[in-house]
C-alpha positions, 0 to 999 in steps of 0.5 A: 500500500503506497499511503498505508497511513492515510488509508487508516486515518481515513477507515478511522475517519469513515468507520467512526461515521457518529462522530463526524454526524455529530460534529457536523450537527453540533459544529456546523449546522447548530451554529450556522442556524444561529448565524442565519438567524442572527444576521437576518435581523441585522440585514433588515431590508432587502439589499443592504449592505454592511462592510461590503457584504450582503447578507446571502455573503455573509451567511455563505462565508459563515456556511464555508467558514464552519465546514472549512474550520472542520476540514483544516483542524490540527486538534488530533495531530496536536493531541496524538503527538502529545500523549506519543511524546508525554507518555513515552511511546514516541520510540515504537513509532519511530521505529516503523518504516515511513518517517514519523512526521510523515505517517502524522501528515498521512494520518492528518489527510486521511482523516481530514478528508471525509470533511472534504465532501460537505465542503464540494457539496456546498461549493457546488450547490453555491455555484448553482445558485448563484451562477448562470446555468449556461456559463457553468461548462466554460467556467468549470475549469477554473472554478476548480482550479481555484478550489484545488488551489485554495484547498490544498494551500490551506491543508498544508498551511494547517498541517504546517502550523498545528506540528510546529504547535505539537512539537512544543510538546517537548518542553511543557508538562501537558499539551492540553495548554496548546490545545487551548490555544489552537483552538482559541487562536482558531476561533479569534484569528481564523473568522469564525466569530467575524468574517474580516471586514466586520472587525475594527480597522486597528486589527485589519493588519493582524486578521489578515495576514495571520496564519490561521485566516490562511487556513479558515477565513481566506477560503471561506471568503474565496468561495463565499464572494469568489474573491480572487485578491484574497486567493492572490493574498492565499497564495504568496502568504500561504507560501510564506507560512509554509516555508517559515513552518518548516524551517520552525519544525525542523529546528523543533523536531531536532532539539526536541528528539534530543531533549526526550531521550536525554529524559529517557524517553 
């Protein structure tokens, strides 16, 4: 089997098919009924704009936002690394063929991918609603070009980031504190309490060009308004992060592996 890694994390994704119905529903569609009702009161009449957006932009981008924000989630990787170096295991998978750092890449595709197919699905029904029937064949081939390229940016940008987050396991006593700041730094940094253009013009400058608005808010705006200065934006910021990641990871990933074994691990 080429990607024996990706398969499983995929069969794990698939099998614990409860988990991903209820993360949809208490993650998604619980939250965004609230959004659609919140944001159909602040749009009162038919048309208005606010911060540039209409209101079917603004519940789209949250509809993206959400799905997006399951999609691109470093929580396992994070947590999986943590109980492999606190408990003292991360010698077993060190010893299996394919490179560790490359197995938690397999794994973290693979079960990230079964989100893969509410966001098609959305995407394809927006552009349904939204687009002239007759003009989708011509456009289809850059529609997705430009959903591979935003999706793909954002995978290995949330990848990139939640291992150089996970490697900091190595020096703390638990990684339930770097949980906590993913997942705040998700909620705050990435747009999923604001779409960008509603947050104060003092936070512009760290909203946009964060980390996290690369893998949450850039795509979701991107497929929301098809706007392509943002998936210019994705591209040479994205690109940045990815190479500033690895040379963070790398340099972690060597000191921490020293660090665990003079501890004995």
């Amino acid at each position: 089997m080429i990607l024996p890694f990706f398969y499983c994390g995929l069969k794990t994704a698939v099998n614990d098919r409860t988990l991903f119905f209820t993360d949809m529903f208490m993650a998604v569609l619980f939250p965004l009924t609230l959004q659609i009702l919140i944001w159909r009161n602040i749009f009162s009449a038919d048309g208005q704009m606010l911060n540039g957006m209409h209101e079917g932009e603004v519940i789209s981008y949250y509809a993206f936002a959400l799905i997006i924000s399951r999609l691109n989630n470093g929580y396992d990787l994070i947590r999986t690394m943590g109980e492999h170096v606190l408990n003292g295991t991360l010698d077993t998978h060190l010893t299996k063929p394919n490179n560790y750092l490359y197995q938690r890449f397999q794994v973290f595709l693979g079960e990230s991918s079964i989100y893969a197919v509410p966001l098609l699905l959305a995407v394809v029904a927006r552009e349904l609603y939204t687009s002239d029937l007759t003009a989708i064949k011509p456009e289809i081939l850059l529609h997705t070009s430009i959903f591979l390229t935003a999706i793909v940016l954002a995978q290995l940008t949330c990848f990139a980031l939640s291992l150089c987050i996970a490697l900091l396991v190595f020096w703390t006593i638990d990684y339930y504190m770097l949980l906590s700041f993913d997942i705040c730094c998700t909620a705050l940094l990435g747009g999923t309490l604001l779409p960008l253009a509603f947050w104060p013009d003092w936070m512009q400058p760290l909203l946009r060009f964060n980390p996290y608005r690369f893998i949450i808010s850039a795509p979701a705006e991107i497929f929301a308004i098809n706007n392509i200065v943002v998936l210019q934006e994705m591209i040479i910021g994205a690109s940045c992060y990815l190479a500033l990641f690895f040379v963070i990871s790398t340099f972690l990933w060597k000191y921490g592996k020293n660090r665990y074994h003079s501890a004995g691990g």
